[in-house]
N, C-alpha and C positions, 0 to 999 in steps of 0.2 A: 544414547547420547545424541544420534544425528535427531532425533527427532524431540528433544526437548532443546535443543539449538532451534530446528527450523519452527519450533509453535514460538518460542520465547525472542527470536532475530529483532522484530520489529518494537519489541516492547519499550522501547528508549524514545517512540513517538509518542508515547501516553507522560512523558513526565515534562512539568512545567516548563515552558517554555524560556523560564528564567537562569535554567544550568543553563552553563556551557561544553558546548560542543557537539557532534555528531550523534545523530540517532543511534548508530551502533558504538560509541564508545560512551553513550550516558546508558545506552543498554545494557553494556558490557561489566562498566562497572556497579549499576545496581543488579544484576544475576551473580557477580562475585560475590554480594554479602549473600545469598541465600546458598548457594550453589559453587560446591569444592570442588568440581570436574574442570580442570582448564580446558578440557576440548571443546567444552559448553559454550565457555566464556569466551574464547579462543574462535568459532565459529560465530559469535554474535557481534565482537569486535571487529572480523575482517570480510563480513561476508558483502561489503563493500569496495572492499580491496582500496580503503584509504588508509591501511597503515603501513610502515614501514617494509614490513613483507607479509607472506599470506602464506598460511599455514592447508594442509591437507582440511580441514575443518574450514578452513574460509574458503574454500571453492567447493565446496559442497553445500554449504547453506547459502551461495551466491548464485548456484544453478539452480538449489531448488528454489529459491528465491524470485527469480528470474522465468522459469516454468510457469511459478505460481501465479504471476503477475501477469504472463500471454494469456491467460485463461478468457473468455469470454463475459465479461460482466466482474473482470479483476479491477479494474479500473474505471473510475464517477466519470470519464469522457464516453463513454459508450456502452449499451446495454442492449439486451438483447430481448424480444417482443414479439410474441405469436399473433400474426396479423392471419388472416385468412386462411388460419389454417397451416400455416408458413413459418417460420422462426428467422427475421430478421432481425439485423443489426442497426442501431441506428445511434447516433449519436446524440447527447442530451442537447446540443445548439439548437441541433433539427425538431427535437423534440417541442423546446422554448418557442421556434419558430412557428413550428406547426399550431401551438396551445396558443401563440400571440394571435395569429391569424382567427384561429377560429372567437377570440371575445368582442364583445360587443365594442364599437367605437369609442363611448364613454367608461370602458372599465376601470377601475382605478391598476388592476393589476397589468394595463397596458400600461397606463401612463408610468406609471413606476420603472419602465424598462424592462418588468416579467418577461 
């Protein structure tokens, strides 16, 4: 159960942006039509802790949630790149910086603001 909660938690950011409401309560209730476990649906709804109260199931798909996301390269703000042999962190600004720096003064991808 915890782990068809913690692969299924997020899935309420893939539906059209024209429902209403929170990623984990359009989550929650599209895995109720598939999926009869309330622990399931139960951990997908609160593993945000914006409902009314949070259940054993919503602090557990909140940490692993929360684990999964410290991860190195869990998040498009920062990625990780073996330079010299090395395994640095660097952040994609630095990235855009460093790639602006190096185009030619007429690039269209400077001017653009790349």
């Amino acid at each position: 159960l915890a782990r068809r909660s913690g692969l299924l938690h997020d899935i309420g950011k893939a539906v059209d942006r024209e429902v209403e409401g929170t990623h984990a309560a359009i989550g929650a209730e599209l895995v109720k039509q598939w999926d009869k476990s309330p622990e399931v649906v139960l951990g997908i709804a609160e593993h945000h802790m914006e409902t009314d109260s949070v259940s054993l199931w919503g602090y557990i798909i909140s940490a692993a949630d929360a684990i999964s996301a410290s991860r190195p390269g869990a998040r498009r703000e920062s990625l990780c790149l073996l330079v010299d042999g090395k395994l640095k962190r660097v952040t994609l600004r630095r990235l855009r910086r460093r790639a602006k720096d190096e185009l030619p003064p007429a690039s269209p991808a400077r001017d653009a603001g790349w």
